[in-house]
BALOBA-1460 file (C-alpha; in Angstrom, 3 decimals):
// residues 347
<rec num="1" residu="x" x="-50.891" y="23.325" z="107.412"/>
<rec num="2" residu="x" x="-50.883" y="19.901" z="109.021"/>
<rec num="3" residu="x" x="-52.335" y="18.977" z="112.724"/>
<rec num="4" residu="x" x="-52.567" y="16.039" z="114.738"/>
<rec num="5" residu="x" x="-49.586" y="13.908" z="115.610"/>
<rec num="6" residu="x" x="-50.066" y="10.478" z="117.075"/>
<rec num="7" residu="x" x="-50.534" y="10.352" z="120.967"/>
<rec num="8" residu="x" x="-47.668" y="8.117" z="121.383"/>
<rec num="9" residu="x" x="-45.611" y="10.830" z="120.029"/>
<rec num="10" residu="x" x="-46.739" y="13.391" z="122.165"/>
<rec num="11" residu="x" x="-46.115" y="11.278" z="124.804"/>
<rec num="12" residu="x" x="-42.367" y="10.558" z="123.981"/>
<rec num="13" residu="x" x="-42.344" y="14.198" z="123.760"/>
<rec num="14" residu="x" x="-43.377" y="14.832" z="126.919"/>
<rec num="15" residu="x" x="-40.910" y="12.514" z="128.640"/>
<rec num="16" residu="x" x="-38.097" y="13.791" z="127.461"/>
<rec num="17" residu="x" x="-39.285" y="17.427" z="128.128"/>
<rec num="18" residu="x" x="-39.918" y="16.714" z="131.684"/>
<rec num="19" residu="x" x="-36.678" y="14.756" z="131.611"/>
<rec num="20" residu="x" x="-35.052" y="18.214" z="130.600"/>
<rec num="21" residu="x" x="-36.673" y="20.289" z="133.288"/>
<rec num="22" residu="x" x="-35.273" y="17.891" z="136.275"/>
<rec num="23" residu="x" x="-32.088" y="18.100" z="134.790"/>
<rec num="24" residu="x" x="-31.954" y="21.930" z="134.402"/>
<rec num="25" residu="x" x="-33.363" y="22.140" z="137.995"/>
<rec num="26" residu="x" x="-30.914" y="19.797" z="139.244"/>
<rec num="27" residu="x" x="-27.781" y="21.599" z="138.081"/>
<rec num="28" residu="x" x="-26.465" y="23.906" z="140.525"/>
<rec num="29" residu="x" x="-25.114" y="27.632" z="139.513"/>
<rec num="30" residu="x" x="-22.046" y="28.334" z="139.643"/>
<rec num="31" residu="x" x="-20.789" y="30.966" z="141.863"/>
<rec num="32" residu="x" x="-21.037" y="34.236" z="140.274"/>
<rec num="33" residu="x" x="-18.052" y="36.109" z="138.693"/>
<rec num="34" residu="x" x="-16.865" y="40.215" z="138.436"/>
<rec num="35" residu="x" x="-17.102" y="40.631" z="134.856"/>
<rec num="36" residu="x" x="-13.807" y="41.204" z="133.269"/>
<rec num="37" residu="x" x="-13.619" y="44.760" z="130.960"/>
<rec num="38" residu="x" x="-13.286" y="44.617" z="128.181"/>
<rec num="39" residu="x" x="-16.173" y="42.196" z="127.560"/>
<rec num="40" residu="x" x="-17.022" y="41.475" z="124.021"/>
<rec num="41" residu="x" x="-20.284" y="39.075" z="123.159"/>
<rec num="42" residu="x" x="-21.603" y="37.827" z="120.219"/>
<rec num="43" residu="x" x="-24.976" y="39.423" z="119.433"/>
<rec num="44" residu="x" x="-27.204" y="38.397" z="116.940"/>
<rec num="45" residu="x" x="-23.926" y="37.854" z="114.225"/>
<rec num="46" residu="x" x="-22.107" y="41.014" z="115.499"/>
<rec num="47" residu="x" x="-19.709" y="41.270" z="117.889"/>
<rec num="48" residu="x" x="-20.199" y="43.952" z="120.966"/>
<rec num="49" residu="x" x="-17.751" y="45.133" z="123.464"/>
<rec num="50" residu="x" x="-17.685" y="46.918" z="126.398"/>
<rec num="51" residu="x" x="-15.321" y="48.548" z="128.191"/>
<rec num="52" residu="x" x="-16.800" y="49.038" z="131.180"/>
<rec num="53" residu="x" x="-20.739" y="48.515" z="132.860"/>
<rec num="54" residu="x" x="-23.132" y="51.605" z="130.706"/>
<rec num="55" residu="x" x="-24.447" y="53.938" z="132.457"/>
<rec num="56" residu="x" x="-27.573" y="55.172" z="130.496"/>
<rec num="57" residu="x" x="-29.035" y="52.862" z="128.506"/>
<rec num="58" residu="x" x="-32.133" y="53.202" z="126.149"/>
<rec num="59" residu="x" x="-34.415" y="50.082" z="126.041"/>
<rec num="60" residu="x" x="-36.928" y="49.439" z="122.761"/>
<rec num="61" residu="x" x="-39.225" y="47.042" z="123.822"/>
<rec num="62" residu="x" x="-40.957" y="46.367" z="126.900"/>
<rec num="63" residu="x" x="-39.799" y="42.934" z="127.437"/>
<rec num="64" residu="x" x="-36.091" y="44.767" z="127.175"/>
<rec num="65" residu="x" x="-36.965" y="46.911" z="129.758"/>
<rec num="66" residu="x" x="-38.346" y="44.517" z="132.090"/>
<rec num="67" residu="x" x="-35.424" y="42.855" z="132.261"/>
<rec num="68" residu="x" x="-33.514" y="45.113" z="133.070"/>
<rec num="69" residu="x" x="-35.488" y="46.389" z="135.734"/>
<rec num="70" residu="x" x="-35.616" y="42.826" z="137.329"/>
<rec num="71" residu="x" x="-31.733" y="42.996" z="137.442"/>
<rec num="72" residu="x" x="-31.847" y="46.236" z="139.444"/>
<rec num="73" residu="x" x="-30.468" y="48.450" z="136.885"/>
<rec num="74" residu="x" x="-33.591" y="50.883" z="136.434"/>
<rec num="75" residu="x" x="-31.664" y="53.553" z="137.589"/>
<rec num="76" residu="x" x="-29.189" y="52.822" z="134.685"/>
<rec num="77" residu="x" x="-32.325" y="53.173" z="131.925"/>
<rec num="78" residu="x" x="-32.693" y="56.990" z="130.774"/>
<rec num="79" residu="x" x="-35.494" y="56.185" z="128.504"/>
<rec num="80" residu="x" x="-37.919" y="53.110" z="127.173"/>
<rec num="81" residu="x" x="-40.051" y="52.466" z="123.723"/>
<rec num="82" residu="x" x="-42.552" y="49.729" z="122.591"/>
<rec num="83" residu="x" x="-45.167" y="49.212" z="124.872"/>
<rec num="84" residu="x" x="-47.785" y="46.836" z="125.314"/>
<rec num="85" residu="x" x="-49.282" y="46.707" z="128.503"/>
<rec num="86" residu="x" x="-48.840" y="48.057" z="131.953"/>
<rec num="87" residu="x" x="-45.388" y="47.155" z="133.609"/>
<rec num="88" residu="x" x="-44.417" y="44.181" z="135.760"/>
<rec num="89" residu="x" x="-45.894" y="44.421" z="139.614"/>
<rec num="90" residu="x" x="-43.929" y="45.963" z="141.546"/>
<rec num="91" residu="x" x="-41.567" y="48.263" z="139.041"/>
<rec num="92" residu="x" x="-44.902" y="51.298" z="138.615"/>
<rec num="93" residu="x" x="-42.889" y="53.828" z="140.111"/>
<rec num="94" residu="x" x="-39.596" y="53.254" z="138.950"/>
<rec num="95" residu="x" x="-40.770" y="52.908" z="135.411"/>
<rec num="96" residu="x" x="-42.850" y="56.009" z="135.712"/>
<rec num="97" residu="x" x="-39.453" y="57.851" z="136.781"/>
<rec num="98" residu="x" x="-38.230" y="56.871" z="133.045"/>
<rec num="99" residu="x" x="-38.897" y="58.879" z="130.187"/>
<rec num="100" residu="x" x="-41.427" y="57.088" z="127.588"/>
<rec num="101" residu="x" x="-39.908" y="58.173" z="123.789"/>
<rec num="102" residu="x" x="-42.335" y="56.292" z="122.137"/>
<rec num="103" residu="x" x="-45.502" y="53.963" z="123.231"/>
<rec num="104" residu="x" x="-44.908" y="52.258" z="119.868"/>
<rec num="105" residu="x" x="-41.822" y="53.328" z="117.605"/>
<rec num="106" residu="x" x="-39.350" y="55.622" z="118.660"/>
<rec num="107" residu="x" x="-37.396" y="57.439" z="116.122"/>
<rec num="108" residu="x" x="-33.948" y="57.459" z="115.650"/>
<rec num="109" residu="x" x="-32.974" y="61.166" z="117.023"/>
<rec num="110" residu="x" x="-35.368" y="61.015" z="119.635"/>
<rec num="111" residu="x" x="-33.269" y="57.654" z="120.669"/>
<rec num="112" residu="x" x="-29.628" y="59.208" z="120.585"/>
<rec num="113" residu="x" x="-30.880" y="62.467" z="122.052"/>
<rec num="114" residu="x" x="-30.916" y="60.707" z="125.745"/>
<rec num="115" residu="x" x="-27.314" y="59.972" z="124.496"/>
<rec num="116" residu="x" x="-27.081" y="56.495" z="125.639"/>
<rec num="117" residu="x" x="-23.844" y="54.061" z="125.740"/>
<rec num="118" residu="x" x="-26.090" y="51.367" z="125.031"/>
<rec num="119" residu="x" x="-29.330" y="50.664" z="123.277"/>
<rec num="120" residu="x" x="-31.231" y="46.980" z="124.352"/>
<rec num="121" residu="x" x="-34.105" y="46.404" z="121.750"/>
<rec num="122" residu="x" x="-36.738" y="43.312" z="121.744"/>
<rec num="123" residu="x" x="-36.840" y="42.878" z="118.228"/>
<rec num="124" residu="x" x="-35.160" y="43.053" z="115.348"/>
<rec num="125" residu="x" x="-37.533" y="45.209" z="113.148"/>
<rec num="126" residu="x" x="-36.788" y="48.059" z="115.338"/>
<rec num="127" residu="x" x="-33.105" y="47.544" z="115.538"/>
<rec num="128" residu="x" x="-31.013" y="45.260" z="113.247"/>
<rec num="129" residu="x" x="-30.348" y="45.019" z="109.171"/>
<rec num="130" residu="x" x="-33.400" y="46.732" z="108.343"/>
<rec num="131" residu="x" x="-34.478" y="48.555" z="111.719"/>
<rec num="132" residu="x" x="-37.267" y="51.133" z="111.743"/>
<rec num="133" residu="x" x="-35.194" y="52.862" z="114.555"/>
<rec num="134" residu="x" x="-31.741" y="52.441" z="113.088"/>
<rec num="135" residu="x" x="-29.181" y="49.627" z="112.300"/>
<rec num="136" residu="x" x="-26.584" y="48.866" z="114.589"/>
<rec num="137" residu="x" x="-23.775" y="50.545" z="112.312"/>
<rec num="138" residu="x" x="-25.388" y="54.404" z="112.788"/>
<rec num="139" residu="x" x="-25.526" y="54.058" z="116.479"/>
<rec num="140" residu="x" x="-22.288" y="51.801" z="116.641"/>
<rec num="141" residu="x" x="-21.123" y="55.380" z="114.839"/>
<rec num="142" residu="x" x="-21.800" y="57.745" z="117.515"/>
<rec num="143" residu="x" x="-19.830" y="55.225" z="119.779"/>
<rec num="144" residu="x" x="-23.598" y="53.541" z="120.840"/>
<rec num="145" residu="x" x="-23.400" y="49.993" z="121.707"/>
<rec num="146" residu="x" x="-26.283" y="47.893" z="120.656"/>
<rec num="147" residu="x" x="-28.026" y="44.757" z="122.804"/>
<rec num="148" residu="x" x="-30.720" y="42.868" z="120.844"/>
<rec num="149" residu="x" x="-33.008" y="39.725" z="122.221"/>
<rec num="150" residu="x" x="-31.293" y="36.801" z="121.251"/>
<rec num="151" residu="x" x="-34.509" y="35.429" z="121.352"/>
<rec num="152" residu="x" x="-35.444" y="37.524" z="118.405"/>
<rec num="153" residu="x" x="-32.417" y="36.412" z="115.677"/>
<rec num="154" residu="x" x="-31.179" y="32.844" z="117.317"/>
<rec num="155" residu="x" x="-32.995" y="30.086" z="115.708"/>
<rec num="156" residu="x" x="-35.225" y="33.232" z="113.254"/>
<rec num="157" residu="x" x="-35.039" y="34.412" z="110.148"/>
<rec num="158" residu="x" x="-36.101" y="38.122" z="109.786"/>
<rec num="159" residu="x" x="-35.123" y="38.464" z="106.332"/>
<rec num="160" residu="x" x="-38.093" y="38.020" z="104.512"/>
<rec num="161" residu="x" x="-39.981" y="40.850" z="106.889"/>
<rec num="162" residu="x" x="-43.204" y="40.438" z="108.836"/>
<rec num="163" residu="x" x="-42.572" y="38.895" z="112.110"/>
<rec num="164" residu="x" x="-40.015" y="36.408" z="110.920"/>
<rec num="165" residu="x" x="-39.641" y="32.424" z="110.782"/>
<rec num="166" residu="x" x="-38.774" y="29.864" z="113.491"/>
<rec num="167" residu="x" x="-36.999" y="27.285" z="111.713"/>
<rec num="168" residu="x" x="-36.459" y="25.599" z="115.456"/>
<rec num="169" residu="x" x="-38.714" y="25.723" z="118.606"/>
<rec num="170" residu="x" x="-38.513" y="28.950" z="120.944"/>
<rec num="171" residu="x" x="-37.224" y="27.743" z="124.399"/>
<rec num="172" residu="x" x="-36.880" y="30.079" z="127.521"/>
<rec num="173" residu="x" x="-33.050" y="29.345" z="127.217"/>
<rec num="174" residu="x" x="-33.200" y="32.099" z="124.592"/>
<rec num="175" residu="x" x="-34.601" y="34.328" z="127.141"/>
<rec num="176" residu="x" x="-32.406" y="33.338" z="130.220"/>
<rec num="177" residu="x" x="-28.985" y="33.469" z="127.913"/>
<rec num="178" residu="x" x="-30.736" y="37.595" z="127.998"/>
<rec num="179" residu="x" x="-30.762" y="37.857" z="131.139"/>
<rec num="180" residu="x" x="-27.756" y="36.545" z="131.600"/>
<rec num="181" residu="x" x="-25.215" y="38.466" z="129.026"/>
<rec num="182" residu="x" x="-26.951" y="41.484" z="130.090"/>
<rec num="183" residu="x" x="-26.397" y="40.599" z="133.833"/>
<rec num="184" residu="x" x="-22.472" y="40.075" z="132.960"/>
<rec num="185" residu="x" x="-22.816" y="43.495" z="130.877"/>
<rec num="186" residu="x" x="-23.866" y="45.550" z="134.088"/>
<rec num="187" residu="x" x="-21.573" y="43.195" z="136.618"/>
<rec num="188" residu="x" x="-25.008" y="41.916" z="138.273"/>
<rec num="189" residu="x" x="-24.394" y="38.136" z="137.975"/>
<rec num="190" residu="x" x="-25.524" y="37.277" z="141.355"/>
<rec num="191" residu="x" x="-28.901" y="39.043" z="140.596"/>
<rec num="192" residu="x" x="-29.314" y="37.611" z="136.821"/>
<rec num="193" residu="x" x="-28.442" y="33.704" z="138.049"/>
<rec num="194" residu="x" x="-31.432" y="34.654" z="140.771"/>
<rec num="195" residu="x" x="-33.679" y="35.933" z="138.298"/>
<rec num="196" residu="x" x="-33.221" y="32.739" z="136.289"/>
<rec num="197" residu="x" x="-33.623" y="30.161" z="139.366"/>
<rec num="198" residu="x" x="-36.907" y="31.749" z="139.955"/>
<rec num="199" residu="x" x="-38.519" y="31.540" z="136.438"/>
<rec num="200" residu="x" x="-37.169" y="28.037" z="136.097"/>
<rec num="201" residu="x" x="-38.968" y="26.827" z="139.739"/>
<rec num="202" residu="x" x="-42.003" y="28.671" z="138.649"/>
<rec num="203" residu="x" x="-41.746" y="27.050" z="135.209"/>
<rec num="204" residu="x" x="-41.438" y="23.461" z="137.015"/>
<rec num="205" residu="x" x="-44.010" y="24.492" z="139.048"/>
<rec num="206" residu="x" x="-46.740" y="24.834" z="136.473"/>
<rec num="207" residu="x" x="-45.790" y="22.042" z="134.375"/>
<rec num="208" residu="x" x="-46.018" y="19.541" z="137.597"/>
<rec num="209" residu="x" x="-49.264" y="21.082" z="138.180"/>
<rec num="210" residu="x" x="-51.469" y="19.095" z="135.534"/>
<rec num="211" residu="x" x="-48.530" y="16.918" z="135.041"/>
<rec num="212" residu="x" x="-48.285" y="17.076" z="131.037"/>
<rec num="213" residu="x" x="-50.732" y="16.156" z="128.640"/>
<rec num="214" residu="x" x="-50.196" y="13.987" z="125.916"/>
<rec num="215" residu="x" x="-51.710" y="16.258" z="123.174"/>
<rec num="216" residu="x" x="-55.954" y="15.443" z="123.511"/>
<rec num="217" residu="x" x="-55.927" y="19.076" z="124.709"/>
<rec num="218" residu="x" x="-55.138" y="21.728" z="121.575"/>
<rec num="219" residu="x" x="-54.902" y="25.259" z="121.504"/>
<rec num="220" residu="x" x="-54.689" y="27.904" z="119.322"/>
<rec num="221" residu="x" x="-53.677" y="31.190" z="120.157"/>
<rec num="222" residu="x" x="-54.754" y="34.663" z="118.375"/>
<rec num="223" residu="x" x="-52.335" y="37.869" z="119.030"/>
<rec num="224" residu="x" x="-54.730" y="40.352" z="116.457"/>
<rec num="225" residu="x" x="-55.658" y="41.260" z="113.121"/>
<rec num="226" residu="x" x="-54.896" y="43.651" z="110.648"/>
<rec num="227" residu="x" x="-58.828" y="43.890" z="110.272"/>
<rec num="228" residu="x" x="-61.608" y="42.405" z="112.228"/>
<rec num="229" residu="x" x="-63.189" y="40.392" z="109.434"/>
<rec num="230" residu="x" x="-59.552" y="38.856" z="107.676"/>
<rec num="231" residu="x" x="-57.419" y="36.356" z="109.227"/>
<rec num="232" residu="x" x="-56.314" y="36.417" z="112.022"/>
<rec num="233" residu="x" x="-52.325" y="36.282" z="112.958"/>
<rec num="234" residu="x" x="-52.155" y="33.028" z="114.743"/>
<rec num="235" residu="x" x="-49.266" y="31.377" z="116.548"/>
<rec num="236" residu="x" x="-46.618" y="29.267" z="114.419"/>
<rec num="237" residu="x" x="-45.834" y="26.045" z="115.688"/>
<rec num="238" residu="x" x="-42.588" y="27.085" z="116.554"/>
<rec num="239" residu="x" x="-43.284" y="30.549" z="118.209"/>
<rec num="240" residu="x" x="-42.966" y="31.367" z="122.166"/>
<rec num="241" residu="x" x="-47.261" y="29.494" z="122.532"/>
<rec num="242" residu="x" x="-45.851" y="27.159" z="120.662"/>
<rec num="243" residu="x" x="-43.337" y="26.730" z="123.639"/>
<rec num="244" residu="x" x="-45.965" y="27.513" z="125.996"/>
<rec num="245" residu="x" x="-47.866" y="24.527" z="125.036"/>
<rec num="246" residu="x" x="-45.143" y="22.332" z="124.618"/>
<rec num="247" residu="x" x="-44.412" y="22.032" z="128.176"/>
<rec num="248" residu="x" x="-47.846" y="21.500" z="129.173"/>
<rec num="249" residu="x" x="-48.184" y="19.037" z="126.486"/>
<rec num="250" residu="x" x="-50.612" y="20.931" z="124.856"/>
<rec num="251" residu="x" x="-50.936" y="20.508" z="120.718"/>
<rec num="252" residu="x" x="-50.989" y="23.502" z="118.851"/>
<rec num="253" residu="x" x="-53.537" y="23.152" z="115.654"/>
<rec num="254" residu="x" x="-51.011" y="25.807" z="114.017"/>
<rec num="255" residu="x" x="-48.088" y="23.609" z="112.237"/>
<rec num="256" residu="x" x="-46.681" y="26.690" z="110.426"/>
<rec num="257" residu="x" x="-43.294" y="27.709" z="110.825"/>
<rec num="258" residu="x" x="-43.864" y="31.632" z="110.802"/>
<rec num="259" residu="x" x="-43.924" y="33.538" z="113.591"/>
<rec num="260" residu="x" x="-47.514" y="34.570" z="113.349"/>
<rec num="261" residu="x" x="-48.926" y="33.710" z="110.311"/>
<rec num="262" residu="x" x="-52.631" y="34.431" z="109.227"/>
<rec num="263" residu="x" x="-55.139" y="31.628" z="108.853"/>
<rec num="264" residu="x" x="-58.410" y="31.894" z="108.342"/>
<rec num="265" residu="x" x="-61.040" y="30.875" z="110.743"/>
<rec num="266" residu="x" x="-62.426" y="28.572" z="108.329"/>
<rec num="267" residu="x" x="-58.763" y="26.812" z="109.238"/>
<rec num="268" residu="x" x="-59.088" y="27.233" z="112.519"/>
<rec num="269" residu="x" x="-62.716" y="25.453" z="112.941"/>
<rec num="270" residu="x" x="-61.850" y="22.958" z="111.031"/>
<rec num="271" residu="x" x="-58.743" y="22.292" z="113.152"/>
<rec num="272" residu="x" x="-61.248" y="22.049" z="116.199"/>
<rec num="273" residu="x" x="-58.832" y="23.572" z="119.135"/>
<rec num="274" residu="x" x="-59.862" y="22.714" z="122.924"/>
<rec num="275" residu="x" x="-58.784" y="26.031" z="123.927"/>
<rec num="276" residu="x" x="-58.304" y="29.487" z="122.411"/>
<rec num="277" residu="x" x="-56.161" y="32.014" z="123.862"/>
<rec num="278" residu="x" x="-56.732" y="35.417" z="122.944"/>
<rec num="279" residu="x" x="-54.500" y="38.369" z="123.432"/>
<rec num="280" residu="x" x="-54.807" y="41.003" z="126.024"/>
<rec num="281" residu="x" x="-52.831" y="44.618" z="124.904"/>
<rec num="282" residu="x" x="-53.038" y="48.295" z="125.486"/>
<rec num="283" residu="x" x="-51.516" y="49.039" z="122.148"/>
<rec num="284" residu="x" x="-53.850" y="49.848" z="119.616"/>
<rec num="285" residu="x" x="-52.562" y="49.819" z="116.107"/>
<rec num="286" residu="x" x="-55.060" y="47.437" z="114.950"/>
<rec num="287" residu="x" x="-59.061" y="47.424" z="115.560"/>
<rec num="288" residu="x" x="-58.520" y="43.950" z="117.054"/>
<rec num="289" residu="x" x="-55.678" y="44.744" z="119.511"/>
<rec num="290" residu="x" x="-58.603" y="45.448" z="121.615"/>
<rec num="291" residu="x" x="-59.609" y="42.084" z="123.921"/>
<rec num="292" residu="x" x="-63.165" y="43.732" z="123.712"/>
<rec num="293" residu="x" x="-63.246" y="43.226" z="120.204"/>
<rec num="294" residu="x" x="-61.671" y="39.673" z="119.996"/>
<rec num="295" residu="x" x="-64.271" y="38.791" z="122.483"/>
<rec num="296" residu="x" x="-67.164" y="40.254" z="120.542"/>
<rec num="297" residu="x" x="-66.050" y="38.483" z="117.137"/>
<rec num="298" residu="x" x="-65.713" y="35.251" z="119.027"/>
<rec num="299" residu="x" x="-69.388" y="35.733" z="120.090"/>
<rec num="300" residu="x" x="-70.609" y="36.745" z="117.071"/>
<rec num="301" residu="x" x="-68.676" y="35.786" z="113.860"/>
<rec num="302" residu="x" x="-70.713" y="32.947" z="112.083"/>
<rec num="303" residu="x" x="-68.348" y="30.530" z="112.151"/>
<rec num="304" residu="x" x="-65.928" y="31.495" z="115.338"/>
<rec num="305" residu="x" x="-69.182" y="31.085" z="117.228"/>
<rec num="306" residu="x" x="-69.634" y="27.927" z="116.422"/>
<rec num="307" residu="x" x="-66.183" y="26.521" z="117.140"/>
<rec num="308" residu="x" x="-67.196" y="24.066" z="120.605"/>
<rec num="309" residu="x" x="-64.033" y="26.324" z="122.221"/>
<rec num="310" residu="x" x="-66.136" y="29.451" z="122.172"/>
<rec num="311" residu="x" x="-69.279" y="27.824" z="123.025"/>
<rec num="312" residu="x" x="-68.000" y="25.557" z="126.210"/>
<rec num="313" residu="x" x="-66.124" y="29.063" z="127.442"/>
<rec num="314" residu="x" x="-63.039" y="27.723" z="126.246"/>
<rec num="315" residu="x" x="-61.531" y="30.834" z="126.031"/>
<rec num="316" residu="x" x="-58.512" y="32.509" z="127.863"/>
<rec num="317" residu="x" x="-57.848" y="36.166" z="127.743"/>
<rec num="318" residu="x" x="-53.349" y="36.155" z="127.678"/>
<rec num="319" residu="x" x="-51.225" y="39.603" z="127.993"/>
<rec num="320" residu="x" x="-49.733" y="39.293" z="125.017"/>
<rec num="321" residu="x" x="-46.310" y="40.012" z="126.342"/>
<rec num="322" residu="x" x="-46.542" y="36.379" z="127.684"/>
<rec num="323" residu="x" x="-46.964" y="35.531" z="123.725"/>
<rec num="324" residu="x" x="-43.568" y="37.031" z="122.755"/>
<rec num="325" residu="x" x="-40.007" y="35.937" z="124.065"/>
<rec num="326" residu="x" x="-39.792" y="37.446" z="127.525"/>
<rec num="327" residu="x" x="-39.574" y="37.111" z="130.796"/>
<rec num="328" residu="x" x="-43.492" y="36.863" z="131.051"/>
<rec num="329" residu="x" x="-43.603" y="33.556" z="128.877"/>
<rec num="330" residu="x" x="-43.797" y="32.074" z="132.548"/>
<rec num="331" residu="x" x="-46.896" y="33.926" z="133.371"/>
<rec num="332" residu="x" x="-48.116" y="32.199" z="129.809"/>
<rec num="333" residu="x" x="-47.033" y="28.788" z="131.140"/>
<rec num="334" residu="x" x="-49.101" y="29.415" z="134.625"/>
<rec num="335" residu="x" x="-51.966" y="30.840" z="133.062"/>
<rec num="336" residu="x" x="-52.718" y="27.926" z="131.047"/>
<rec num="337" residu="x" x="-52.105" y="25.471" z="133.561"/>
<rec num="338" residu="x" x="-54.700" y="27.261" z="135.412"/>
<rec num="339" residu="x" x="-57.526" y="27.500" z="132.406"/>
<rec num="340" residu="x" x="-56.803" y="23.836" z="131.737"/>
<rec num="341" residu="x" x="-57.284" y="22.915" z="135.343"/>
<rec num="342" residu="x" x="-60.581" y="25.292" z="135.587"/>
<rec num="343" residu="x" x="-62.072" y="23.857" z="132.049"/>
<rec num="344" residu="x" x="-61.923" y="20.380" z="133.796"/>
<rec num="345" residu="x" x="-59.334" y="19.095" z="130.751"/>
<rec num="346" residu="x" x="-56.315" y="17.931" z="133.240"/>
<rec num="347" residu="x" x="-55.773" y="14.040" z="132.886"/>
């Protein structure tokens, strides 16, 4: 692992970043379009068609869900999987309306048994190549159209299992080319190119707000651990924080390019980060899921609790859905803004 790049660099960096933003805000969208059946989109390698906008879809992942949701099409979803946390504000009662199958994995049969035209998953692991829930060829089979993050295979490579490697930055393009194809999938383009407008303001928003630093503030951000007492699984320097901090100009002391790699807090101290942003779940598959806990070995652990981060109060609780590609990166974006702003660290 290497860390600290010169402060003329980050700089640079943040120039042409902000340079980026204007010119994404400046550009106006074009007028929306009916979407032309049959529509076929490249997905992840494979090619998809539709004949005409589904009407019961199946979504594996929260994220998956949420998006659809914002695009109106709730009453098009006939059954979700793959929750973290409580839903976005504002969608409690339709979501509640919605059969879970699964808080974490759902199987296979329990999928195709709400006999869906199409199937929207976050991630890869669940479906693709080597999906836990099924590869896109058994439900392409039963005449099942599949919809994966692009987020999740552009710019990745799941192959070697785990949560993958980031040979290039995540940027919320991934995210908003989502929300897009599966805006022209339903025929909702008006509603997707709104969507997108108000992520990107709120986006610009937060970034203006401490007006980018140049990399004296660092972060590192913990999602859990397999075990309290082993590494921790930290963000890579190319993962969604590592976006997150990007536009705020923030350095992350993580220069791996795997998703979420584990490094030890040894590495971490040593690596002195201003900030540490822990993550906030209700799934519980590991001890350390738990924000209680994370908080607890922060206080306690004889070397975490001696990092300056944890003893200033340098510490920010994050849902962790803001961690992975999705529409709450934003929230990520905002929420740090606001810590670095409260911790007194804006320039």
């Amino acid at each position: 692992m290497t860390f600290p790049k010169t402060k003329a660099c980050w700089s640079s960096f943040a120039v042409v970043l902000a340079a980026g933003f204007s010119l994404t805000l400046s550009i106006d969208p074009v007028a929306a379009q009916a979407t032309k059946y049959p529509l076929k989109l490249t997905n992840c390698g494979r090619t998809v068609t539709f004949d005409h906008a589904p009407q019961r879809t199946v979504s594996i992942g929260q994220s998956s869900a949420e998006v659809l949701y914002l695009l109106g099409l709730a009453d098009k979803v006939v059954g979700t999987a793959v929750w973290f946390g409580p839903v976005l504000s504002g969608y409690e009662e339709a979501n509640a309306r919605i059969p879970r199958l699964a808080d974490n994995d759902p199987s296979f049969e329990s999928v195709i048994a709400k006999k869906p035209e199409l199937v929207t998953a976050q991630f890869q692991w669940h479906v693709g190549p080597s999906g836990i829930v099924g590869k896109p060829e058994q439900f392409e089979e039963l005449g099942i159209q599949t919809y994966v993050s692009p987020a999740d295979c552009v710019g990745k490579d799941n192959s070697g299992g785990g949560d993958g490697t980031r040979g290039t930055l995540f940027t919320m393009d991934l995210v908003y080319r989502e929300i897009t194809e599966l805006a022209e999938i339903f025929d909702v383009q008006e509603r997707g190119a709104k969507v997108i407008a108000d992520l990107k303001a709120r986006e610009e928003a937060a970034r203006r707000k401490i007006a980018a630093g140049d990399g004296k503030v660092s972060a590192a951000f913990w999602f859990s651990s397999a075990k309290v007492d082993v590494d921790p699984y930290m963000a890579g320097k190319n993962s969604v924080p590592g976006y997150i901090m990007s536009v705020l100009g923030v350095r992350n002391v993580v220069e791996s390019e795997e998703e979420w790699p584990s490094v030890g807090w040894e590495t971490i101290a040593k690596a002195d980060p201003t900030i540490i942003v822990a993550g906030r779940m209700d799934r519980r598959r590991y001890p350390a899921d738990d924000i209680a806990v994370k908080l607890d070995f922060l206080k306690t652990d004889p070397v975490a609790s001696l990092m300056p981060a944890v003893k200033q109060g340098h510490v920010v609780e994050m849902d962790v859905q803001a961690m992975q590609p999705s529409v709450r990166v934003v929230d990520g974006i905002e929420m740090l803004a606001d810590a670095i702003q409260r911790f007194g660290l804006k320039r």
